[in-house]
MINU-74784 format. One record per residue: residue number from 1; x, y, z of N, C-alpha, C, CB in turn. Coordinates in pm, whole numbers, plus 50000, padded with zeros to 5 digits. Atoms other than C-alpha are relative to their C-alpha. Glycine has a CB too. Example, Ala and Ser with C-alpha at 12.3 -4.5 7.8 and 13.67 -1.06 7.14 Angstrom:
// residues 2
<r num="1" n_xx="50089" n_yy="49881" n_zz="50000" ca_xx="51230" ca_yy="49550" ca_zz="50780" c_xx="50090" c_yy="50120" c_zz="50000" cb_xx="49901" cb_yy="50003" cb_zz="50125"/>
<r num="2" n_xx="49918" n_yy="49881" n_zz="49994" ca_xx="51367" ca_yy="49894" ca_zz="50714" c_xx="49923" c_yy="50109" c_zz="50073" cb_xx="50041" cb_yy="50046" cb_zz="49858"/>
END
This chain:
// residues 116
<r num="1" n_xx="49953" n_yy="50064" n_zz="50121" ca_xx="49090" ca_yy="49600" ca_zz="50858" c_xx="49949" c_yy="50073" c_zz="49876" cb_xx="49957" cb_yy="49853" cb_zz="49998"/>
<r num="2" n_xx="50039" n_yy="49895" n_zz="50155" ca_xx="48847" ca_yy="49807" ca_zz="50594" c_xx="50044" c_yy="50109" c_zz="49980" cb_xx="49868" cb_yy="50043" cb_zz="49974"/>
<r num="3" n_xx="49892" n_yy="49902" n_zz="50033" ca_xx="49057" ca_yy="50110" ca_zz="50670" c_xx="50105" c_yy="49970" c_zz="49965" cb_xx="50032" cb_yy="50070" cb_zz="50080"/>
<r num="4" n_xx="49862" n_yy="50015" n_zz="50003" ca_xx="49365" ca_yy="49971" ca_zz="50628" c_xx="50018" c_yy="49962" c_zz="49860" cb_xx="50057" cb_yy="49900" cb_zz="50104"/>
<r num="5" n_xx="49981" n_yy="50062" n_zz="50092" ca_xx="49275" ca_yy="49791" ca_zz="50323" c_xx="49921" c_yy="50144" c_zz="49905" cb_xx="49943" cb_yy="49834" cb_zz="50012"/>
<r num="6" n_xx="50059" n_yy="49887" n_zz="50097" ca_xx="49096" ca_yy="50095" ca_zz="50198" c_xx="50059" c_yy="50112" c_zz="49944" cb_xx="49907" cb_yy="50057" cb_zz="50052"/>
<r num="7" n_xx="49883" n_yy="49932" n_zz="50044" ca_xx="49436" ca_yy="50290" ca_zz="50158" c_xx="50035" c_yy="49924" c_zz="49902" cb_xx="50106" cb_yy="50022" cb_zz="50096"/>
<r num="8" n_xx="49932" n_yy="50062" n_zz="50135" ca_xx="49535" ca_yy="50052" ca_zz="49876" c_xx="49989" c_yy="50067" c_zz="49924" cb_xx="49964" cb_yy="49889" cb_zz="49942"/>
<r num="9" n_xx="50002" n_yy="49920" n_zz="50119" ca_xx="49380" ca_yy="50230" ca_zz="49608" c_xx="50092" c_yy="50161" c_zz="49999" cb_xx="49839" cb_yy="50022" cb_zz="49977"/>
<r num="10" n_xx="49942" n_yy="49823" n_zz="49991" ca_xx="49518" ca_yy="50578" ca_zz="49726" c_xx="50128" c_yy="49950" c_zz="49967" cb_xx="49996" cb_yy="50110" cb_zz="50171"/>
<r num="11" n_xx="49840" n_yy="50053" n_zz="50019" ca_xx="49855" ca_yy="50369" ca_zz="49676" c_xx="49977" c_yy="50025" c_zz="49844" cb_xx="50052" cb_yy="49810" cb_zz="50057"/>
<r num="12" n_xx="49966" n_yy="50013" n_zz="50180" ca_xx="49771" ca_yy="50291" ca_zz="49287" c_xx="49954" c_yy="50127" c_zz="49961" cb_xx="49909" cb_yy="49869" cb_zz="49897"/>
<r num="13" n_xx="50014" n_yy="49877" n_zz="50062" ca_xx="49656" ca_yy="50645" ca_zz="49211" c_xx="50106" c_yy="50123" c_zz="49983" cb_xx="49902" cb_yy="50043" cb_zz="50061"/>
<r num="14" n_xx="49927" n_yy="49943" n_zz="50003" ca_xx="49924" ca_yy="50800" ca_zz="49386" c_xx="50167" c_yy="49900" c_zz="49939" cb_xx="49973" cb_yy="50063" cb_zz="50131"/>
<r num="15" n_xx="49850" n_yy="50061" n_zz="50056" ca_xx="50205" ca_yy="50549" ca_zz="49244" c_xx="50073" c_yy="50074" c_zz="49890" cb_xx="49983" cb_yy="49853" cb_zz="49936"/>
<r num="16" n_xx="49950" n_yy="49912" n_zz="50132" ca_xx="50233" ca_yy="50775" ca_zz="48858" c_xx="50037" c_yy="50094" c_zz="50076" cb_xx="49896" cb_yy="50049" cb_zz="49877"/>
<r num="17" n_xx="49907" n_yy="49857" n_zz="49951" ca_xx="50348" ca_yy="51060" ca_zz="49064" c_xx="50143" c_yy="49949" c_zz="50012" cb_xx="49951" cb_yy="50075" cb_zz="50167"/>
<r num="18" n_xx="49846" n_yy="50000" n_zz="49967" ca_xx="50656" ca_yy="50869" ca_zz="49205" c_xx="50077" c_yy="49946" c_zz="49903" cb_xx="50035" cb_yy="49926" cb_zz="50119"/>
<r num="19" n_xx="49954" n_yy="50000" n_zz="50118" ca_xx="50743" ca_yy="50749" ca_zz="48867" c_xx="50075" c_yy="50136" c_zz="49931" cb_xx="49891" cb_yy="49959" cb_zz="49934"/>
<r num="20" n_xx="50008" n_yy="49855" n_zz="50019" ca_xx="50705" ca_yy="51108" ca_zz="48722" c_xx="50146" c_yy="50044" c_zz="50081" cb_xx="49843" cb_yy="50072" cb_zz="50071"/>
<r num="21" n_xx="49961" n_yy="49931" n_zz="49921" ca_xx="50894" ca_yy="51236" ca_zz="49029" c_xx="50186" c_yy="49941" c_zz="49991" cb_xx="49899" cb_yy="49984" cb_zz="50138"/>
<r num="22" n_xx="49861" n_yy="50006" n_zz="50047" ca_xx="51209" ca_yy="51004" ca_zz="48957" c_xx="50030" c_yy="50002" c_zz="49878" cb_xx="50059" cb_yy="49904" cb_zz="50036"/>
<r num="23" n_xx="49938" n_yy="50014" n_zz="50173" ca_xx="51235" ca_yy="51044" ca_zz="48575" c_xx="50053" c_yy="50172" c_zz="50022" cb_xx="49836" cb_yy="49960" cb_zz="49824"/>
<r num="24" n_xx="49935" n_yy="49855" n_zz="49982" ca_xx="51247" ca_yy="51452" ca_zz="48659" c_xx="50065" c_yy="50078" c_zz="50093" cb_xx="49931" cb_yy="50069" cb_zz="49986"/>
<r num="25" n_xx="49899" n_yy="49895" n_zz="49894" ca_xx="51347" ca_yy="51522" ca_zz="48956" c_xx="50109" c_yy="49938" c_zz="50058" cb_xx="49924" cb_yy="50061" cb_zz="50133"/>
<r num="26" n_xx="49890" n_yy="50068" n_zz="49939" ca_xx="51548" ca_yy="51256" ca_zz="49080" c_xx="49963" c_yy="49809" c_zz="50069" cb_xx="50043" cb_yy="50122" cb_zz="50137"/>
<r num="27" n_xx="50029" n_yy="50098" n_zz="49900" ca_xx="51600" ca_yy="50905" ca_zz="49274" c_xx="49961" c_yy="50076" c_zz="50149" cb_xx="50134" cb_yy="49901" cb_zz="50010"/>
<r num="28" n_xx="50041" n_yy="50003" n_zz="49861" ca_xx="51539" ca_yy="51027" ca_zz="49608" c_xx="49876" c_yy="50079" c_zz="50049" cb_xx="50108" cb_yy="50045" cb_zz="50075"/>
<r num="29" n_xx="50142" n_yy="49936" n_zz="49942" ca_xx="51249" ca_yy="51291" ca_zz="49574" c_xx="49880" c_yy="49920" c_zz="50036" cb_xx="49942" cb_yy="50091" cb_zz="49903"/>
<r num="30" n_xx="50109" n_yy="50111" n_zz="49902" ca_xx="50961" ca_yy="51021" ca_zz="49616" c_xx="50024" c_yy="49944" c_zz="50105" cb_xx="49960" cb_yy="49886" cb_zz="49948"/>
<r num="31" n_xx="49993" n_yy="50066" n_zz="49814" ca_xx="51127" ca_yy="50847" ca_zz="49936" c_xx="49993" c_yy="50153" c_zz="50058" cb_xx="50196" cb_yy="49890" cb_zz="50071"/>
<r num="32" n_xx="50014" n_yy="49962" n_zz="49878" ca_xx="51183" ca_yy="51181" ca_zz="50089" c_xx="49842" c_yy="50111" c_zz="50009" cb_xx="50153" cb_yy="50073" cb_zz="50037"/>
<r num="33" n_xx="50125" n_yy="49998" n_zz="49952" ca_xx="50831" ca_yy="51309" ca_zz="50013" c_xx="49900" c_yy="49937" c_zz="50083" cb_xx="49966" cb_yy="50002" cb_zz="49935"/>
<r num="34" n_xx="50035" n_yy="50142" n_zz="49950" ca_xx="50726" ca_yy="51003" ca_zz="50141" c_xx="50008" c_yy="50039" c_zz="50143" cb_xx="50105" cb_yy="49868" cb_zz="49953"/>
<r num="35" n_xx="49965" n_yy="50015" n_zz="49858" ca_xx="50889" ca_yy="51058" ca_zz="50457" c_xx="49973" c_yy="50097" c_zz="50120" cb_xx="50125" cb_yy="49986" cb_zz="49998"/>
<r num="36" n_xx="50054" n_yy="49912" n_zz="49937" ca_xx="50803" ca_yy="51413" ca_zz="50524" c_xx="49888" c_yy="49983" c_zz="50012" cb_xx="50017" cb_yy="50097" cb_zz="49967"/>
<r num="37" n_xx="50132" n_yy="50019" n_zz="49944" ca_xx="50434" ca_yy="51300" ca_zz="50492" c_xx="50003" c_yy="49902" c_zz="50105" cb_xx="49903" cb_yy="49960" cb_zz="49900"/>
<r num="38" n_xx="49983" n_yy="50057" n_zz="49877" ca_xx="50513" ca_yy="51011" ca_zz="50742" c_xx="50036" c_yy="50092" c_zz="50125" cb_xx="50098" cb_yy="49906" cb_zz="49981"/>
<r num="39" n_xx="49995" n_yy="49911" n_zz="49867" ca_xx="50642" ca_yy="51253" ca_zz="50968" c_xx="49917" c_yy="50071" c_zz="50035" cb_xx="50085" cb_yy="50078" cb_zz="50011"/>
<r num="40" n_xx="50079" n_yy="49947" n_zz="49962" ca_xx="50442" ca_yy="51504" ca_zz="50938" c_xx="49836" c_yy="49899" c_zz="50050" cb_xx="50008" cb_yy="50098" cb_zz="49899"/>
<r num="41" n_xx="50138" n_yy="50088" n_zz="49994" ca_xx="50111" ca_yy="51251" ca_zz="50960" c_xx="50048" c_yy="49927" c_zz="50133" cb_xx="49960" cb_yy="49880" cb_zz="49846"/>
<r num="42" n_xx="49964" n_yy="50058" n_zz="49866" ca_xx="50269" ca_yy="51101" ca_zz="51266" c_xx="50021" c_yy="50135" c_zz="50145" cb_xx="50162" cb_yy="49907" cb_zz="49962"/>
<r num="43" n_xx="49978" n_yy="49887" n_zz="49876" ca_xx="50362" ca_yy="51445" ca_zz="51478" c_xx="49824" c_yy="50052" c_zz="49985" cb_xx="50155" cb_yy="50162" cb_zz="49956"/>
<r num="44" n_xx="50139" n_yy="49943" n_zz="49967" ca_xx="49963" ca_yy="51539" ca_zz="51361" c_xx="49917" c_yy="49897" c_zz="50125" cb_xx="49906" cb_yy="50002" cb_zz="49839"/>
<r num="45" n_xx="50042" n_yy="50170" n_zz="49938" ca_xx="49875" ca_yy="51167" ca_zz="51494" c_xx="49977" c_yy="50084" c_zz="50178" cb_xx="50194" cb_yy="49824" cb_zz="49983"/>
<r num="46" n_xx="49948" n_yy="49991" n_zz="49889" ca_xx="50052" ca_yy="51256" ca_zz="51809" c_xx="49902" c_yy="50117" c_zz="50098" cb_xx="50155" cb_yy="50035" cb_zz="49970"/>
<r num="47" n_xx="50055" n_yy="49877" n_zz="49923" ca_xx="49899" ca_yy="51621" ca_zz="51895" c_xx="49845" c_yy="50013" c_zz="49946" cb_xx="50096" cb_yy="50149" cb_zz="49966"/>
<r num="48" n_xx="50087" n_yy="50002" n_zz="50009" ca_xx="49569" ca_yy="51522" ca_zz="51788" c_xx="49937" c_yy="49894" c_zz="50063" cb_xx="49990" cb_yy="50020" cb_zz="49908"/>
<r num="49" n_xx="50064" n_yy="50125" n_zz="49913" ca_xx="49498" ca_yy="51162" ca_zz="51954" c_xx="50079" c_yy="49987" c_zz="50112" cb_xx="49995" cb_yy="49854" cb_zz="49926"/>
<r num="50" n_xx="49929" n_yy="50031" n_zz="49828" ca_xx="49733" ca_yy="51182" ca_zz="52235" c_xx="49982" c_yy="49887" c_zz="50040" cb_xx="49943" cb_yy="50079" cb_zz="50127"/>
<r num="51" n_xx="50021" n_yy="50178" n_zz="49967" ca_xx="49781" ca_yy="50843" ca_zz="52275" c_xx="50066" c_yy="49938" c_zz="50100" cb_xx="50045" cb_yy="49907" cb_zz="49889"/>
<r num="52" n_xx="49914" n_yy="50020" n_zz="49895" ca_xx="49848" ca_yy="50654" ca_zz="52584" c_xx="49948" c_yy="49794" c_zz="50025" cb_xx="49953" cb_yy="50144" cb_zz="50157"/>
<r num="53" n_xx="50038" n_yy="50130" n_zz="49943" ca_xx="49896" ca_yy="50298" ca_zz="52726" c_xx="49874" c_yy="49977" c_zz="50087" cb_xx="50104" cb_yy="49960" cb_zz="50075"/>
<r num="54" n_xx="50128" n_yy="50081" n_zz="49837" ca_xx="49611" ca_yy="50064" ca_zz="52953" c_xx="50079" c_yy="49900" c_zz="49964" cb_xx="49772" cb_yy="49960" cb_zz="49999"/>
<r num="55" n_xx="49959" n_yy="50166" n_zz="49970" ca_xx="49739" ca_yy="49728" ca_zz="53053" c_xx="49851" c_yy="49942" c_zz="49939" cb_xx="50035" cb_yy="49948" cb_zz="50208"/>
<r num="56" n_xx="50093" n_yy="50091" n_zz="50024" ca_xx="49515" ca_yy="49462" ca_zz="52905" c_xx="49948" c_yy="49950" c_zz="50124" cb_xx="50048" cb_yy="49901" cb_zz="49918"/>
<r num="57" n_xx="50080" n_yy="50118" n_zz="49845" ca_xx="49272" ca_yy="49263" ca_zz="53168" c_xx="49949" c_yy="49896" c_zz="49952" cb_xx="49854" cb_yy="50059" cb_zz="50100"/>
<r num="58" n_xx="50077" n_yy="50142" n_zz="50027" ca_xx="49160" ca_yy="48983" ca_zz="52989" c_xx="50188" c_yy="49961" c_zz="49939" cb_xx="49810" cb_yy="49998" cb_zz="49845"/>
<r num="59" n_xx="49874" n_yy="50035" n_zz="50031" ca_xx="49443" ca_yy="48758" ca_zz="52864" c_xx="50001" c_yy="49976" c_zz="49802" cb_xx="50035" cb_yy="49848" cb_zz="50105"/>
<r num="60" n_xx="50038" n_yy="49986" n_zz="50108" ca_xx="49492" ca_yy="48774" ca_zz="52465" c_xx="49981" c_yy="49848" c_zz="49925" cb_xx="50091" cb_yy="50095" cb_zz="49943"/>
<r num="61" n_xx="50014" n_yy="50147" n_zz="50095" ca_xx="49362" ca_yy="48508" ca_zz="52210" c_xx="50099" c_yy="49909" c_zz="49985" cb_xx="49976" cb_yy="50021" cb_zz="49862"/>
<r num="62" n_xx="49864" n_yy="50022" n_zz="50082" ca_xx="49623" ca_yy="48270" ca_zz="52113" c_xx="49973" c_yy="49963" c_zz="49863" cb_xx="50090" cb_yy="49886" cb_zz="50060"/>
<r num="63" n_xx="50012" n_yy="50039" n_zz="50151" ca_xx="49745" ca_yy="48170" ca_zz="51774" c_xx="49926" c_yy="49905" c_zz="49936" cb_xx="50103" cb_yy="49968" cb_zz="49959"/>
<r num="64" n_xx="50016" n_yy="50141" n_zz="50050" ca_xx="49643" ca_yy="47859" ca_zz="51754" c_xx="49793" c_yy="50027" c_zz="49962" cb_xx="50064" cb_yy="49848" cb_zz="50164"/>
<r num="65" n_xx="50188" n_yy="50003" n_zz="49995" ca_xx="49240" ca_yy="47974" ca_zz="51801" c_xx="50022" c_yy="50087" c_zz="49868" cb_xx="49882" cb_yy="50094" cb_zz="50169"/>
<r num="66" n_xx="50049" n_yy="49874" n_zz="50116" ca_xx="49263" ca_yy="48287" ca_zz="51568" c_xx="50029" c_yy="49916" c_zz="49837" cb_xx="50134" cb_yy="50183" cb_zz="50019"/>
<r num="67" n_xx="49999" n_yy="50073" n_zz="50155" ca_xx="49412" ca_yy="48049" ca_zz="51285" c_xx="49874" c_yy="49867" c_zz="49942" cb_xx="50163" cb_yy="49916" cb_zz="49999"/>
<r num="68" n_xx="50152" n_yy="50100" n_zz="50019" ca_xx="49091" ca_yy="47775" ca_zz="51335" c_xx="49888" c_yy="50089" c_zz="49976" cb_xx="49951" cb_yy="49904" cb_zz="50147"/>
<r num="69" n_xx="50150" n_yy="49967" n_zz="49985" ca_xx="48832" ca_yy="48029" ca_zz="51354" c_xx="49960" c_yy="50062" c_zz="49831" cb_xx="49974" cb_yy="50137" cb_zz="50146"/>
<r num="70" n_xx="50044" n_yy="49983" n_zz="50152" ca_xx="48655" ca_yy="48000" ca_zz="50980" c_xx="49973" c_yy="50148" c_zz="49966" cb_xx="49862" cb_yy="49913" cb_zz="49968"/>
<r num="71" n_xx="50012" n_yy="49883" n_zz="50019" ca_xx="48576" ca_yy="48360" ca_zz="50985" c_xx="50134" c_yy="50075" c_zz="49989" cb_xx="49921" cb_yy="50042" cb_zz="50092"/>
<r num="72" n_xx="49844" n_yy="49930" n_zz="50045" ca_xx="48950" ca_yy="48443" ca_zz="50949" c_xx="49981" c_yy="49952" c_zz="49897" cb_xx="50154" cb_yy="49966" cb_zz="50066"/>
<r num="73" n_xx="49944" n_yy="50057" n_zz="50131" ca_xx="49014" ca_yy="48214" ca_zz="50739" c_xx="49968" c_yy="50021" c_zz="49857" cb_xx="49984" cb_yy="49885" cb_zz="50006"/>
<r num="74" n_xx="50038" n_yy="49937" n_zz="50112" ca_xx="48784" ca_yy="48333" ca_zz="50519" c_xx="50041" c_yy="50108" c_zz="49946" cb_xx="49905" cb_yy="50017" cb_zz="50004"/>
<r num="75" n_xx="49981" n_yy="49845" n_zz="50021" ca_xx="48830" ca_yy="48692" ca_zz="50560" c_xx="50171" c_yy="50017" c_zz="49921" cb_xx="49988" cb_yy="50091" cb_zz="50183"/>
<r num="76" n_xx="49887" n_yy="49967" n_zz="50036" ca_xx="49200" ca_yy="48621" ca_zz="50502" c_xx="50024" c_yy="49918" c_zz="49830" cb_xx="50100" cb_yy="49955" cb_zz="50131"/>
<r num="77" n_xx="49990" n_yy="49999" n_zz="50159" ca_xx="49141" ca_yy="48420" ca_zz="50165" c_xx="49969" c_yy="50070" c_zz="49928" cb_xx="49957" cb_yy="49929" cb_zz="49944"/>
<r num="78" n_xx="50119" n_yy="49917" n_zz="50034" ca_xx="48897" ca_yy="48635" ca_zz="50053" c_xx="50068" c_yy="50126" c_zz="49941" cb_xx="49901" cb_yy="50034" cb_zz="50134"/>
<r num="79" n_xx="49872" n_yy="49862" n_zz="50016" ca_xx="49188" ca_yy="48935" ca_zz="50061" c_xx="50087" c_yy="49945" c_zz="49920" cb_xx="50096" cb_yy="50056" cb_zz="50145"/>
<r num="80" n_xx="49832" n_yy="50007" n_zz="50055" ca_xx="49499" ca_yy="48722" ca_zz="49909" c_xx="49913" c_yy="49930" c_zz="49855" cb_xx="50158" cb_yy="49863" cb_zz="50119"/>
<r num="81" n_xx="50046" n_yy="50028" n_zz="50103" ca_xx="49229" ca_yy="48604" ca_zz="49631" c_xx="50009" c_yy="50152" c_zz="49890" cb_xx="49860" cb_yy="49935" cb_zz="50041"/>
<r num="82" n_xx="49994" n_yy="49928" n_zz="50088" ca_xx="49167" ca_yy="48943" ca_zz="49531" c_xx="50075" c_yy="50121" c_zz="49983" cb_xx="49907" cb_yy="50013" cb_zz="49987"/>
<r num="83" n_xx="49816" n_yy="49927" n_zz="50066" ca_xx="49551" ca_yy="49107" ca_zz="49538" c_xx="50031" c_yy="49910" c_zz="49923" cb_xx="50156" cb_yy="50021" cb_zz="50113"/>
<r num="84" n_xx="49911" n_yy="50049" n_zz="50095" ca_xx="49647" ca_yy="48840" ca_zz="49308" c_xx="50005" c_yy="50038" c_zz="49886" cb_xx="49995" cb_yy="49894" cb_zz="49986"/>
<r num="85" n_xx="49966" n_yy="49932" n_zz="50148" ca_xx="49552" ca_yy="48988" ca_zz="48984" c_xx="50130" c_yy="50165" c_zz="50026" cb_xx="49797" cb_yy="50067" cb_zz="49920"/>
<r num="86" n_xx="49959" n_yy="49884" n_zz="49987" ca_xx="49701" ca_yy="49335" ca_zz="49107" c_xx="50162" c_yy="49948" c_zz="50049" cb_xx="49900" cb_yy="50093" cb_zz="50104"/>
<r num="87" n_xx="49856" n_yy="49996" n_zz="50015" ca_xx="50001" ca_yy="49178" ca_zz="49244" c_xx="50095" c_yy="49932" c_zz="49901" cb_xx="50039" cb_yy="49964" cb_zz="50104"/>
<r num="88" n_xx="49979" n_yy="50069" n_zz="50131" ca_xx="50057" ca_yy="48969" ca_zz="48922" c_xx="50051" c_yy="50096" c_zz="49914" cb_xx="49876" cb_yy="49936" cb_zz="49941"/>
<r num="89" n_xx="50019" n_yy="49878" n_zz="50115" ca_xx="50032" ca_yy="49301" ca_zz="48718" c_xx="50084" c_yy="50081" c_zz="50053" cb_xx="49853" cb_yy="50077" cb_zz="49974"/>
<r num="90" n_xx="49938" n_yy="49879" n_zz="49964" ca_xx="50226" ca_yy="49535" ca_zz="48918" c_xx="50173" c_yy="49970" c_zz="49954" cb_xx="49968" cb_yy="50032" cb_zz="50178"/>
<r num="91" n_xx="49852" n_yy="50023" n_zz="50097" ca_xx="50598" ca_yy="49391" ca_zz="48807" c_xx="49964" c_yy="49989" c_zz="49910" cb_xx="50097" cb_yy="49894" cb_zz="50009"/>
<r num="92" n_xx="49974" n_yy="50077" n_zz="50101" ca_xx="50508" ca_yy="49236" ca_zz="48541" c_xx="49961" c_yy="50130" c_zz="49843" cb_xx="49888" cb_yy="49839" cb_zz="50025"/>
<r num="93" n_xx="50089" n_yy="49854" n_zz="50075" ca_xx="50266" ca_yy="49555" ca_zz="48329" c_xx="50128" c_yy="50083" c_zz="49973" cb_xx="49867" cb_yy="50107" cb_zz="50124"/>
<r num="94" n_xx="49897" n_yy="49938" n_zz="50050" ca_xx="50556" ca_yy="49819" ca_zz="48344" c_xx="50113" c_yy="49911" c_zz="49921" cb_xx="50051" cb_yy="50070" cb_zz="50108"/>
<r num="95" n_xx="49911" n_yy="50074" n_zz="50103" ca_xx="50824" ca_yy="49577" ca_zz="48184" c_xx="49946" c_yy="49959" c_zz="49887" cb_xx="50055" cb_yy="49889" cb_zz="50047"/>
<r num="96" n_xx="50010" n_yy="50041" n_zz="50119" ca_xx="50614" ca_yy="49463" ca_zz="47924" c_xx="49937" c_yy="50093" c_zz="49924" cb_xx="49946" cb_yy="49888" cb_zz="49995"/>
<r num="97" n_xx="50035" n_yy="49892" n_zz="50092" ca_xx="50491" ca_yy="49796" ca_zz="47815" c_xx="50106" c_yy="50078" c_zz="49944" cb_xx="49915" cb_yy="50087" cb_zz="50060"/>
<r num="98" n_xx="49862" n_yy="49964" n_zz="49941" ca_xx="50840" ca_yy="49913" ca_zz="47853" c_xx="50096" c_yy="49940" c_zz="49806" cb_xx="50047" cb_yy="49864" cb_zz="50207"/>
<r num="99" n_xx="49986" n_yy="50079" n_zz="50064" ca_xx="50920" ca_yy="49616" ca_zz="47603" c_xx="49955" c_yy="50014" c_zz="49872" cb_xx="49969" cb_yy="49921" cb_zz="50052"/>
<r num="100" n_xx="50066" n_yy="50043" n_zz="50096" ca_xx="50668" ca_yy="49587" ca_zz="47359" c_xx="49943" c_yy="50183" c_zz="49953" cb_xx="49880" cb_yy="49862" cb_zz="50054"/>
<r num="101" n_xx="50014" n_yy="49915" n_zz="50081" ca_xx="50547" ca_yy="49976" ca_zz="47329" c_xx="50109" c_yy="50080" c_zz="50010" cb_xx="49890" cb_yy="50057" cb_zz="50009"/>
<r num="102" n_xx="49891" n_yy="49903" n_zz="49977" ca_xx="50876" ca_yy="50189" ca_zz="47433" c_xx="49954" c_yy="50111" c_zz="50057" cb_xx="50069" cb_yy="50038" cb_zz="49886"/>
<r num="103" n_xx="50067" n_yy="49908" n_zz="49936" ca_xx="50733" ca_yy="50375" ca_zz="47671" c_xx="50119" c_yy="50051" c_zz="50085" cb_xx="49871" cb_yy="49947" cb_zz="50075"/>
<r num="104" n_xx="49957" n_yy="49957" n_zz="49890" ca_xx="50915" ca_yy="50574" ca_zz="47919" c_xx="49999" c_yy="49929" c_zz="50117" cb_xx="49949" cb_yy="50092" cb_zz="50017"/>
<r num="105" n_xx="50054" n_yy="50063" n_zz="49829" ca_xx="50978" ca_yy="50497" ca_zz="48272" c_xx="49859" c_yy="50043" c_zz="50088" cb_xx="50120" cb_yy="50054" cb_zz="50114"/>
<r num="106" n_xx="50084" n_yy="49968" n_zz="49936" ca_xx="50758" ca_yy="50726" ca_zz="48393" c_xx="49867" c_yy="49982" c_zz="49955" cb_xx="50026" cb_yy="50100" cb_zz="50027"/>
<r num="107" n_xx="50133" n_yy="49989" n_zz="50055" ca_xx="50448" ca_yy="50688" ca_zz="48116" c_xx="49997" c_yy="49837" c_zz="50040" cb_xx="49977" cb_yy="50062" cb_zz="49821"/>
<r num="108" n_xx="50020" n_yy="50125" n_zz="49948" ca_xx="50512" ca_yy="50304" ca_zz="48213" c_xx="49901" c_yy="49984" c_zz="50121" cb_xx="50125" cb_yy="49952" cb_zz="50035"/>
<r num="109" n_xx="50025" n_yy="50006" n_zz="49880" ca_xx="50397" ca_yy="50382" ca_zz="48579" c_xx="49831" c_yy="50078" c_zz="49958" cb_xx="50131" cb_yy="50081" cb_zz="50109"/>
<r num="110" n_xx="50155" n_yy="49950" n_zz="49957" ca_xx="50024" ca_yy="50540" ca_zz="48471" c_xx="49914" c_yy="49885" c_zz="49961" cb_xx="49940" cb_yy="50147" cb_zz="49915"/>
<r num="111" n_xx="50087" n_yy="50093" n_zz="50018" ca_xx="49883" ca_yy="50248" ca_zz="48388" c_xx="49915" c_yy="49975" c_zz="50208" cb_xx="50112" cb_yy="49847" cb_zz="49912"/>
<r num="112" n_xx="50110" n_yy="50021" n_zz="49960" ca_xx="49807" ca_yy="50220" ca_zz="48740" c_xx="49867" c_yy="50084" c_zz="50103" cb_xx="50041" cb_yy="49906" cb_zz="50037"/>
<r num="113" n_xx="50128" n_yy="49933" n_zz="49927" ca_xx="49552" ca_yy="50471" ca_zz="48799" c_xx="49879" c_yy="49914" c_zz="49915" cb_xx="49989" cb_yy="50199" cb_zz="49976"/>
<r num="114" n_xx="50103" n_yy="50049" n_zz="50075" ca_xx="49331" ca_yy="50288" ca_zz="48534" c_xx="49972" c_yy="49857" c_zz="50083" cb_xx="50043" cb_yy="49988" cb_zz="49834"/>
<r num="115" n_xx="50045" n_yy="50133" n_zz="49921" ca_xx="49378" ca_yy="49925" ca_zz="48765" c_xx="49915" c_yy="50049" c_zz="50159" cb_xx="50166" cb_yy="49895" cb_zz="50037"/>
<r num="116" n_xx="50048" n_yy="49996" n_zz="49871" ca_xx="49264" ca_yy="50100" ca_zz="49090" c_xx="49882" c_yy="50044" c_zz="49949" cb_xx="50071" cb_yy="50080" cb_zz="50110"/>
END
């Protein structure tokens, strides 16, 4: 979970590029950069962890336990407490800078290297 959540920021640093990237180069250059790093980061995946099935031997948790056990519950408020300012700000910031200073599309989108 702390890796997974620890890619967020690399999201808001790298977000002003794909701004940038459609005001000059186009709509589609950020998805298909995007996609060549998915690929490529998935064929490295592949020929570096060689990844293979095991059958499970124990039988898995069910839902009903993993949603009682207070240590989720925490862990999972704990997370949607503190994306709410960031996901509050992420529509809302470009339109009203957009609005109120006349910014560009793309100078709209650096605000968020300064939130991460």
């Amino acid at each position: 979970m702390g890796i997974a959540l620890g890619g967020s920021p690399w999201g808001f640093h790298w977000a002003p590029f794909g701004g940038v990237l459609y005001d000059f180069v186009g709509k589609s250059a950020p998805f298909l950069i995007l996609a060549f790093l998915a690929l490529f980061d998935g064929l490295l995946q592949l020929a570096v962890l060689k990844p293979h099935v095991t059958p499970a031997k124990d039988e898995p948790t069910s839902y009903i336990a993993l949603i009682k056990d207070p240590y989720i519950l925490v862990a999972a408020g704990s997370i949607m407490f503190a994306n709410m300012g960031i996901a509050m700000l992420e529509p809302s910031l470009p339109i009203w800078m957009r609005e109120t200073m006349n910014t560009p599309t793309w100078q709209s989108e650096l605000h968020f290297c300064q939130l991460a």
